[in-house]
N, CA, C and O atoms as a GROMACS GRO file, in nm:
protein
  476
    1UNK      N    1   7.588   8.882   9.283
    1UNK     CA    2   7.680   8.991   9.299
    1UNK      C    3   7.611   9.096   9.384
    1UNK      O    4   7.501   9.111   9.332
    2UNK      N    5   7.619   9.154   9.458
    2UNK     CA    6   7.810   9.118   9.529
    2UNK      C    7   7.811   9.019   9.617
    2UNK      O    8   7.709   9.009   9.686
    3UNK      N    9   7.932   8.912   9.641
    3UNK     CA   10   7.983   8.863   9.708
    3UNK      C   11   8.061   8.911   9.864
    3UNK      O   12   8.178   8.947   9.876
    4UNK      N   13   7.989   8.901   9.939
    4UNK     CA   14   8.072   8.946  10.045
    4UNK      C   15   8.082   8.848  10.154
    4UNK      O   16   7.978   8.792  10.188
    5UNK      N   17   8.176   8.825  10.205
    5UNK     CA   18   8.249   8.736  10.305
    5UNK      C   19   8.307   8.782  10.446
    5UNK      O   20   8.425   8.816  10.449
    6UNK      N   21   8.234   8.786  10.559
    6UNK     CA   22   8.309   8.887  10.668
    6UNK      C   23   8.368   8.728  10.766
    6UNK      O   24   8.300   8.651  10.834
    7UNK      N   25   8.449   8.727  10.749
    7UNK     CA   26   8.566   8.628  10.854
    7UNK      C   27   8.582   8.724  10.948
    7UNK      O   28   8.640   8.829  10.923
    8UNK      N   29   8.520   8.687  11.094
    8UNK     CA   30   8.582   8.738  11.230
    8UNK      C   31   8.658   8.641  11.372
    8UNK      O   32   8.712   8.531  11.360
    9UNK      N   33   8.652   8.666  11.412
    9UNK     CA   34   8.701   8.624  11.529
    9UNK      C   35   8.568   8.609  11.626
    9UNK      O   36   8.492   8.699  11.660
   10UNK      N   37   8.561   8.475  11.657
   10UNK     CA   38   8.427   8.418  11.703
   10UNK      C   39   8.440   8.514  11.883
   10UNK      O   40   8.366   8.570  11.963
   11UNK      N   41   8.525   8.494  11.872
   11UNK     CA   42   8.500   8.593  12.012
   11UNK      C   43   8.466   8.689  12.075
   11UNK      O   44   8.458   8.715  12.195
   12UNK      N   45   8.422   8.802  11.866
   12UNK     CA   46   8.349   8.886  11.942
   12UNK      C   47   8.208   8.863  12.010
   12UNK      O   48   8.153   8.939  12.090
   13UNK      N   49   8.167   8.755  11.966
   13UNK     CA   50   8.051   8.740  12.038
   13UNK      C   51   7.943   8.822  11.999
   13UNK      O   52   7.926   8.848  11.880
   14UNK      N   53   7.849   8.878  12.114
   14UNK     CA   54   7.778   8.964  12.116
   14UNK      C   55   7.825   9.082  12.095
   14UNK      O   56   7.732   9.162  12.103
   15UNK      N   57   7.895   9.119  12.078
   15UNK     CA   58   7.990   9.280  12.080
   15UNK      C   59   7.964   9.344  11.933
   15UNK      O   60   7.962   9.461  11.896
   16UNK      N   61   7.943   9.214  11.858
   16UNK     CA   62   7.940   9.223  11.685
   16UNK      C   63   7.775   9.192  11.667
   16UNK      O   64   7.723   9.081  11.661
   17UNK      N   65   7.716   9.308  11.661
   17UNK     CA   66   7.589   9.323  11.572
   17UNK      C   67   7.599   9.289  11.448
   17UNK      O   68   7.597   9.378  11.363
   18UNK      N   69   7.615   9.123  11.402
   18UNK     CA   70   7.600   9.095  11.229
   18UNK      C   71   7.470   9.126  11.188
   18UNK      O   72   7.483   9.124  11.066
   19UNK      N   73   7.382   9.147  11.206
   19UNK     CA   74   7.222   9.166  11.152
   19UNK      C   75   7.237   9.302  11.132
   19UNK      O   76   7.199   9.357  11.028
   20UNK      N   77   7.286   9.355  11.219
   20UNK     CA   78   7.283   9.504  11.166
   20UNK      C   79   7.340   9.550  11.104
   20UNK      O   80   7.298   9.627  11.017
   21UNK      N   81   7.502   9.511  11.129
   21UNK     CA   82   7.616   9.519  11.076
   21UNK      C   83   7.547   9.484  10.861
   21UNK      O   84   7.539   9.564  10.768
   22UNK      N   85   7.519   9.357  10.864
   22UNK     CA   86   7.457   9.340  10.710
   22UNK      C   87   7.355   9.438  10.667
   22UNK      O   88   7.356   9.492  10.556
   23UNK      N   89   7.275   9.458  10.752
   23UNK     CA   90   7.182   9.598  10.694
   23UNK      C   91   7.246   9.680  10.605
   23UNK      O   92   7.253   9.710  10.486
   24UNK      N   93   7.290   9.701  10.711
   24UNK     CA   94   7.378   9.884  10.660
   24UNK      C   95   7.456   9.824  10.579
   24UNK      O   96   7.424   9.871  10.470
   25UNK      N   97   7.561   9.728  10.556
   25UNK     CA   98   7.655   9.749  10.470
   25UNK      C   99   7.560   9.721  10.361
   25UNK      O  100   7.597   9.787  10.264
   26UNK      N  101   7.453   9.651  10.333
   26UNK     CA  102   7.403   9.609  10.193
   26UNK      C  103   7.349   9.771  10.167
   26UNK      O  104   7.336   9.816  10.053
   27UNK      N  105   7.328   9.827  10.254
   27UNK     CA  106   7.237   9.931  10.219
   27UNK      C  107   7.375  10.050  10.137
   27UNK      O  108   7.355  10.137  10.051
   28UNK      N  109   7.497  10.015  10.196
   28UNK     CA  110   7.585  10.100  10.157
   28UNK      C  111   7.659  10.073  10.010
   28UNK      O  112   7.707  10.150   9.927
   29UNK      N  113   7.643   9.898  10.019
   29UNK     CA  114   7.693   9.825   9.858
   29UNK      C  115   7.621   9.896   9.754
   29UNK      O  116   7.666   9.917   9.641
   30UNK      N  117   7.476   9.940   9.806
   30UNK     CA  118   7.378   9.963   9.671
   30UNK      C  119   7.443  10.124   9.652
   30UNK      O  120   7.501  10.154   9.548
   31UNK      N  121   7.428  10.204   9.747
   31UNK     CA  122   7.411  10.350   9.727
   31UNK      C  123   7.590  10.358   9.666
   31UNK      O  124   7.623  10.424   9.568
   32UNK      N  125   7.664  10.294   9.729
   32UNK     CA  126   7.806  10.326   9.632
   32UNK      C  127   7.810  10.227   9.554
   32UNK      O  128   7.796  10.283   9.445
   33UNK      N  129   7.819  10.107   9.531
   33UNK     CA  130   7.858  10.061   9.422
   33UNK      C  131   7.749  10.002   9.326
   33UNK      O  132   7.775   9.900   9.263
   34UNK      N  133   7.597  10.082   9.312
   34UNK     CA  134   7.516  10.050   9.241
   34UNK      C  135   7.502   9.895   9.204
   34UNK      O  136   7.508   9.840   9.094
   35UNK      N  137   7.478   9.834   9.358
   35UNK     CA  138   7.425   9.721   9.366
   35UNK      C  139   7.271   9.704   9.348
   35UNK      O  140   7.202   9.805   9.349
   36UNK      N  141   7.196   9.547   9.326
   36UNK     CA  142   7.050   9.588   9.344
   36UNK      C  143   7.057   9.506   9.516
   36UNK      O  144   7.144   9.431   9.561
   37UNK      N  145   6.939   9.553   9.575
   37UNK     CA  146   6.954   9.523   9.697
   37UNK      C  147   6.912   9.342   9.756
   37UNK      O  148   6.925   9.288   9.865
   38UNK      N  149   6.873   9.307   9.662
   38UNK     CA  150   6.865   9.204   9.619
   38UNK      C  151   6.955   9.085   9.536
   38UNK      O  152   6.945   8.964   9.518
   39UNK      N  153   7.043   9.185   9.501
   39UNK     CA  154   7.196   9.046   9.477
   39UNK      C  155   7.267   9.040   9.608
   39UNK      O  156   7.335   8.937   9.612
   40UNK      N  157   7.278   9.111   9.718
   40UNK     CA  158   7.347   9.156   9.827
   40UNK      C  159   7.341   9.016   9.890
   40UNK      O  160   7.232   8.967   9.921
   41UNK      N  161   7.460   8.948   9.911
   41UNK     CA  162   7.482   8.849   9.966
   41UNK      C  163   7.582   8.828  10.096
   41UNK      O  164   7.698   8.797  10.068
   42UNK      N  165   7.555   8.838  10.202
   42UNK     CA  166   7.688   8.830  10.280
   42UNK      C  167   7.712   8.695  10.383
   42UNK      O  168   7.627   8.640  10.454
   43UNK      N  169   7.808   8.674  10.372
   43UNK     CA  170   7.840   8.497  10.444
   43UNK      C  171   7.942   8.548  10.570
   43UNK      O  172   8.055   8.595  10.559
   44UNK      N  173   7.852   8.518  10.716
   44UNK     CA  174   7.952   8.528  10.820
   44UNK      C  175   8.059   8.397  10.841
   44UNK      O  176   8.023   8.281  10.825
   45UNK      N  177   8.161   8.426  10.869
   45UNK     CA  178   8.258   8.304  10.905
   45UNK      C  179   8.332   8.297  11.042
   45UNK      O  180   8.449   8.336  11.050
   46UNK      N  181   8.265   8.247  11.152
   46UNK     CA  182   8.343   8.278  11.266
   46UNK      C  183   8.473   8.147  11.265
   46UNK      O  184   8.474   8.026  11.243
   47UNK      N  185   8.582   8.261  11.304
   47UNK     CA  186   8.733   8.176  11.313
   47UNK      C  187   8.706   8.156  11.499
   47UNK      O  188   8.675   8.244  11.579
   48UNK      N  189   8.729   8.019  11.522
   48UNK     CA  190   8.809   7.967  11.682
   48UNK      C  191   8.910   8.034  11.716
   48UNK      O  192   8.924   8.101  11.819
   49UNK      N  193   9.019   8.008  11.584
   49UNK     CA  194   9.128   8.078  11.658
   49UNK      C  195   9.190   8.199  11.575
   49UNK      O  196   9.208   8.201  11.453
   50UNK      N  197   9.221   8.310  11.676
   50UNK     CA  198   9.283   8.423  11.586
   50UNK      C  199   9.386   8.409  11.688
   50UNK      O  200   9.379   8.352  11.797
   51UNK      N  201   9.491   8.474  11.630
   51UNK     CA  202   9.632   8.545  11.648
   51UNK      C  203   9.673   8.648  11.637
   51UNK      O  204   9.720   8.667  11.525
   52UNK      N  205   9.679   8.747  11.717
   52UNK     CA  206   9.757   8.934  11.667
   52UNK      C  207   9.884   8.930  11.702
   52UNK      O  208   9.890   8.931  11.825
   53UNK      N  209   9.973   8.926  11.661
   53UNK     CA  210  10.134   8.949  11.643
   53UNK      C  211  10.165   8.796  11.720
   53UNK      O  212  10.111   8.689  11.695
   54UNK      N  213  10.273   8.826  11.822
   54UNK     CA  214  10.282   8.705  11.911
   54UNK      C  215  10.177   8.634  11.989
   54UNK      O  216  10.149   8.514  12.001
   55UNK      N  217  10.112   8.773  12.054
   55UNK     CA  218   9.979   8.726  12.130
   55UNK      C  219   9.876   8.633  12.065
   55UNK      O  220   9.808   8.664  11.967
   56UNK      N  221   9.871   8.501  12.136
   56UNK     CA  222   9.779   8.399  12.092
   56UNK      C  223   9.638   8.392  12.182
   56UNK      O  224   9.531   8.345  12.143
   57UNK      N  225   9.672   8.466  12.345
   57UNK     CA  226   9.590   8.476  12.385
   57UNK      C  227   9.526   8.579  12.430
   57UNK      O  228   9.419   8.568  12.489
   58UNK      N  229   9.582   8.685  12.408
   58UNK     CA  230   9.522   8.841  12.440
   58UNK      C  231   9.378   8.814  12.384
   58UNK      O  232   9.332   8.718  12.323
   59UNK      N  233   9.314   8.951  12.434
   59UNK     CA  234   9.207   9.011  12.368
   59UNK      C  235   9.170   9.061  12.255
   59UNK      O  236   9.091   9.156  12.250
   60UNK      N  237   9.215   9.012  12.165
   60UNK     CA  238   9.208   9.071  12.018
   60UNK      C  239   9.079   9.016  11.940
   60UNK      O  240   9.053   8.897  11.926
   61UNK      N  241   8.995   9.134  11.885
   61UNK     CA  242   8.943   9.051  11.788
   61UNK      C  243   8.985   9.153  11.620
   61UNK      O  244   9.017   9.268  11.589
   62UNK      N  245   8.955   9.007  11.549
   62UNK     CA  246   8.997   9.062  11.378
   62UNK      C  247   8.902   9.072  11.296
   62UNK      O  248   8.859   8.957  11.293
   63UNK      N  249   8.842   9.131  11.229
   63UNK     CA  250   8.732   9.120  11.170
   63UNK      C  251   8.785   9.187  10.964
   63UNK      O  252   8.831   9.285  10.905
   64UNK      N  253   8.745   9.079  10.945
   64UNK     CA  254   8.842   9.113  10.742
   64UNK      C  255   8.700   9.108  10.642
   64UNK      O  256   8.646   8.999  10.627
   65UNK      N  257   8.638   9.240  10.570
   65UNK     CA  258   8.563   9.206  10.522
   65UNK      C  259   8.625   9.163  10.360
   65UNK      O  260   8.732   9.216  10.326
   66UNK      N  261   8.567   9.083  10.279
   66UNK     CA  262   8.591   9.088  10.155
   66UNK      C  263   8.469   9.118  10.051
   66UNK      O  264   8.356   9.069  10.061
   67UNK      N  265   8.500   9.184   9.977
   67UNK     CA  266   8.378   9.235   9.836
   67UNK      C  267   8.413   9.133   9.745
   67UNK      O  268   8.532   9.109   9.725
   68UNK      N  269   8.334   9.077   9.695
   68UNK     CA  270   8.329   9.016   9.523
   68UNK      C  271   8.290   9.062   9.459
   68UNK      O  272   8.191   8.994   9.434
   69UNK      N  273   8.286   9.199   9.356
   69UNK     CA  274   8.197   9.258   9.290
   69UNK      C  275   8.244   9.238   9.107
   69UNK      O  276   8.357   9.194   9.084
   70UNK      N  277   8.182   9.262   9.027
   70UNK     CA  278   8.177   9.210   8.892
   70UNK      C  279   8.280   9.347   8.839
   70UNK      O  280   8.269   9.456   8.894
   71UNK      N  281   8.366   9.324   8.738
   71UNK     CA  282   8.461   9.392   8.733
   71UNK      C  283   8.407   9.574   8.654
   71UNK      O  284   8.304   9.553   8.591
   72UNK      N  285   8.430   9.662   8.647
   72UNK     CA  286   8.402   9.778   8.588
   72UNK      C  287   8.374   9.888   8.757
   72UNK      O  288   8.343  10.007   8.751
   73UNK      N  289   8.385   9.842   8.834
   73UNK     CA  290   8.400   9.958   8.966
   73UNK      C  291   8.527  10.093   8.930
   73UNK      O  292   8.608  10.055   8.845
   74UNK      N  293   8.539  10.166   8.956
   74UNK     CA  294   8.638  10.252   8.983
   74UNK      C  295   8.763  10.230   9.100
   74UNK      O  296   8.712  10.164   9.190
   75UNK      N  297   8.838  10.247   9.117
   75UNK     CA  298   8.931  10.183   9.243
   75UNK      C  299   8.868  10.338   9.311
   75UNK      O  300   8.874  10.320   9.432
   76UNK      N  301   8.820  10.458   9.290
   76UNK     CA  302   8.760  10.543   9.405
   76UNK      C  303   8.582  10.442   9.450
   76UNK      O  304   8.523  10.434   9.559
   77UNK      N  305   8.563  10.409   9.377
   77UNK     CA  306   8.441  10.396   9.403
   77UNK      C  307   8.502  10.210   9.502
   77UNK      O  308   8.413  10.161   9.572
   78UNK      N  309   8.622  10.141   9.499
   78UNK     CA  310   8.595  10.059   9.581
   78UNK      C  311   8.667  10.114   9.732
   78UNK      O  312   8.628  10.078   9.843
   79UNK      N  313   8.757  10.192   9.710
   79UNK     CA  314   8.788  10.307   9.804
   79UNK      C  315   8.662  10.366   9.894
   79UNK      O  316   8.659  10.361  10.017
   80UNK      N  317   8.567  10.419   9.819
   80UNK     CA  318   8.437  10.425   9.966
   80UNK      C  319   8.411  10.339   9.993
   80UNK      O  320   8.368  10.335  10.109
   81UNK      N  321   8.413  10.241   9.937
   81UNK     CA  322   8.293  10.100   9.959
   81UNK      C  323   8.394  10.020  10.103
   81UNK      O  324   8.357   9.934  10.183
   82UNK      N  325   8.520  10.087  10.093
   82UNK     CA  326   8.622  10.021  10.213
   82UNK      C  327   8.578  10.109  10.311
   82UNK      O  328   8.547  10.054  10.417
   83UNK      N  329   8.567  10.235  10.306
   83UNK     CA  330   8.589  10.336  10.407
   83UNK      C  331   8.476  10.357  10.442
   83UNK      O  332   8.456  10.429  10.539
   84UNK      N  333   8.342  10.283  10.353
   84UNK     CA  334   8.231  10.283  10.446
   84UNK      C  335   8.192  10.141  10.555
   84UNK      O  336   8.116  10.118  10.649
   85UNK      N  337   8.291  10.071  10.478
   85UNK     CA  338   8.292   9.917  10.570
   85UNK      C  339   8.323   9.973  10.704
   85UNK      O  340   8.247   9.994  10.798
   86UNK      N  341   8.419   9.987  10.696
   86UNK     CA  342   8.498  10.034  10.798
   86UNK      C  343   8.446  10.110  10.919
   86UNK      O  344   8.466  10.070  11.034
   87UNK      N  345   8.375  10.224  10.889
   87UNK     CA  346   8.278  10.319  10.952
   87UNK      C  347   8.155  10.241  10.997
   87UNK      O  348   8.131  10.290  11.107
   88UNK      N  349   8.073  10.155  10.975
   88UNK     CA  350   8.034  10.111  10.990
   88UNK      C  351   8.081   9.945  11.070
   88UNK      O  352   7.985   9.869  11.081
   89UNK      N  353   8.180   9.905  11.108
   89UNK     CA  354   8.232   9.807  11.146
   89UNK      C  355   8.217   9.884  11.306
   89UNK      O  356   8.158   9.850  11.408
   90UNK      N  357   8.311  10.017  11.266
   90UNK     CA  358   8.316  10.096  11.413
   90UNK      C  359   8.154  10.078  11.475
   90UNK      O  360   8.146  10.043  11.593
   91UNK      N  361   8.054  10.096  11.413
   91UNK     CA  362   7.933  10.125  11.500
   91UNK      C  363   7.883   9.997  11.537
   91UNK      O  364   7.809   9.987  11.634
   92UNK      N  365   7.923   9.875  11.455
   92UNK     CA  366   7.845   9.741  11.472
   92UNK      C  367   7.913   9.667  11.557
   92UNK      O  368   7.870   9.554  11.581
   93UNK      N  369   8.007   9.704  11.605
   93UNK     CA  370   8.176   9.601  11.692
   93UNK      C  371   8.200   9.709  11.838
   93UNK      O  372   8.271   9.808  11.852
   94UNK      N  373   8.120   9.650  11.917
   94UNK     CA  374   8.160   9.711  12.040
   94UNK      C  375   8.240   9.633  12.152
   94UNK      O  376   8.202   9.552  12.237
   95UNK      N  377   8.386   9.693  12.119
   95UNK     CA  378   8.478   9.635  12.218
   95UNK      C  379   8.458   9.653  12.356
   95UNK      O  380   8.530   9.586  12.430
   96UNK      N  381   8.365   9.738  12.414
   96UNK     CA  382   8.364   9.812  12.533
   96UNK      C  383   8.478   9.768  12.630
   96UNK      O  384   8.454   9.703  12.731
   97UNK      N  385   8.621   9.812  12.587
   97UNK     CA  386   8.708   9.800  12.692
   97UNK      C  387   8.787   9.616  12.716
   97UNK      O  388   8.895   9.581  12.763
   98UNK      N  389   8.672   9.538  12.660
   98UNK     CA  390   8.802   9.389  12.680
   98UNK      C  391   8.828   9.343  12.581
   98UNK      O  392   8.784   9.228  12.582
   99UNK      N  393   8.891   9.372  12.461
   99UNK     CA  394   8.959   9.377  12.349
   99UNK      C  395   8.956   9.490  12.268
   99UNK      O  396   8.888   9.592  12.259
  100UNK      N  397   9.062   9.433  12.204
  100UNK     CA  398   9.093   9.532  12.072
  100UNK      C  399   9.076   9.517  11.955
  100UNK      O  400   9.134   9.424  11.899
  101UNK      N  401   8.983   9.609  11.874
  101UNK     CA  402   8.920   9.562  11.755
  101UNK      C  403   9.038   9.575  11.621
  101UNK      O  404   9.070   9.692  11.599
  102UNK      N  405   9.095   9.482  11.543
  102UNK     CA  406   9.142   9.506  11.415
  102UNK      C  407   9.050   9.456  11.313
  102UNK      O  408   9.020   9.338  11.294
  103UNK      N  409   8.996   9.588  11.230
  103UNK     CA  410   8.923   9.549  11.096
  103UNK      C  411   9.036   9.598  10.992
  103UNK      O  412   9.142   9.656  11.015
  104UNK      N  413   8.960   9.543  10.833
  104UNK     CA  414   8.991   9.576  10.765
  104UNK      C  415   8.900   9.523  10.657
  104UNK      O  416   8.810   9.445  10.687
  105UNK      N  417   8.923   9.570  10.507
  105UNK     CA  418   8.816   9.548  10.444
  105UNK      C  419   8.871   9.572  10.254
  105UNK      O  420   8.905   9.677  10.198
  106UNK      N  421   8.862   9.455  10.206
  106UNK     CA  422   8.905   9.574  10.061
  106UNK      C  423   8.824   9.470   9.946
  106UNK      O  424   8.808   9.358   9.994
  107UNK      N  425   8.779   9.483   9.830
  107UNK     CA  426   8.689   9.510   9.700
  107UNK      C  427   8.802   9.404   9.582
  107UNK      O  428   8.913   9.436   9.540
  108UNK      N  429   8.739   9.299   9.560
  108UNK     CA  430   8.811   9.258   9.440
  108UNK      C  431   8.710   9.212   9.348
  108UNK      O  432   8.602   9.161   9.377
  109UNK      N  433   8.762   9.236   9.226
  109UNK     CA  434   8.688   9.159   9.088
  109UNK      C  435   8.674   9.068   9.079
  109UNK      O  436   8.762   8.984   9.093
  110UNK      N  437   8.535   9.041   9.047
  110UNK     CA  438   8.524   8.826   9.009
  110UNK      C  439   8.590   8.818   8.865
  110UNK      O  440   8.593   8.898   8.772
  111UNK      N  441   8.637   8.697   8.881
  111UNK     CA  442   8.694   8.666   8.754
  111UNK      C  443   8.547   8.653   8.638
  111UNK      O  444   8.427   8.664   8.662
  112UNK      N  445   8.609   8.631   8.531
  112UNK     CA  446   8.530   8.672   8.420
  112UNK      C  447   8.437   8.554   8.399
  112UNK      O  448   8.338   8.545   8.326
  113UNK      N  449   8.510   8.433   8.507
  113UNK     CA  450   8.398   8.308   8.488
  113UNK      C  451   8.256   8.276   8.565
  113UNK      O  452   8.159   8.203   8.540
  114UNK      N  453   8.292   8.363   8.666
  114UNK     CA  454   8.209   8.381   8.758
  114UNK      C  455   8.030   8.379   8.713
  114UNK      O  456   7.976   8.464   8.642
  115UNK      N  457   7.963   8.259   8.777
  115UNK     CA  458   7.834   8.224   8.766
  115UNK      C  459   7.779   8.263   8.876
  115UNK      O  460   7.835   8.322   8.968
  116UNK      N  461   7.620   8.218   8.864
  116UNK     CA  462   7.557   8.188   8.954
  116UNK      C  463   7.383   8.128   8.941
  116UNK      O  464   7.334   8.097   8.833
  117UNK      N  465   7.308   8.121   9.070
  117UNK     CA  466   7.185   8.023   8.985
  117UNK      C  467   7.128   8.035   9.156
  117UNK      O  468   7.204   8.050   9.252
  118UNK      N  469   7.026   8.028   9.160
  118UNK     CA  470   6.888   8.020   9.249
  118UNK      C  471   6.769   7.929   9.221
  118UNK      O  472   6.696   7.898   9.127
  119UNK      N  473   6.786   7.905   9.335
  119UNK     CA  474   6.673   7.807   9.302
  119UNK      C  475   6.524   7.876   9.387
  119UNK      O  476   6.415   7.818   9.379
   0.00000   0.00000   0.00000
């Protein structure tokens, strides 16, 4: 815990600082949602193909983060944890001019069965 999952659009390419982009957000999981910095897990998933409205081939990229966090958060406290994704998406995703960036980002509870194990 936490679980985090960022699905983008493989096309941003280089434009998307993920190394950095994971820094900061783990660094932001701990300071708001009293993570240790050391459960901080994040799995990139580049998509081939995205779609924004009709456009199949415009310039769009999508970038969706998801939280898995263990249930007892505050809905304010997953409220920053979005609005710091977010802020931070802006600094790590540089469209410079040949696409258009759509993020978004939101915080759900693991179910109560939820394991895990290291080897």
């Amino acid at each position: 815990m936490p679980q985090i999952t960022v699905d983008y659009s493989a096309t941003a390419g280089a434009a998307f600082d993920r190394e950095g982009f994971a820094r900061a957000l783990h660094t932001a999981v701990v300071e708001i949602a009293a993570a240790k910095p050391e459960a901080c897990k994040t799995l990139f998933r580049a998509a081939d193909d995205t779609a924004f409205g009709y456009d199949t081939e415009g310039a769009h990229v999508v970038v969706h983060v998801t939280f898995g966090l263990l249930a007892g958060r505050t809905d304010e406290t997953k409220a920053r944890l979005t609005e710091a994704t977010l802020e931070l998406l802006r600094e790590h995703v540089k469209p410079e001019g040949w696409f258009a960036l759509h993020a978004s980002a939101e915080v759900r509870d693991l179910d109560p069965s939820y394991r895990k194990f290291e080897i």
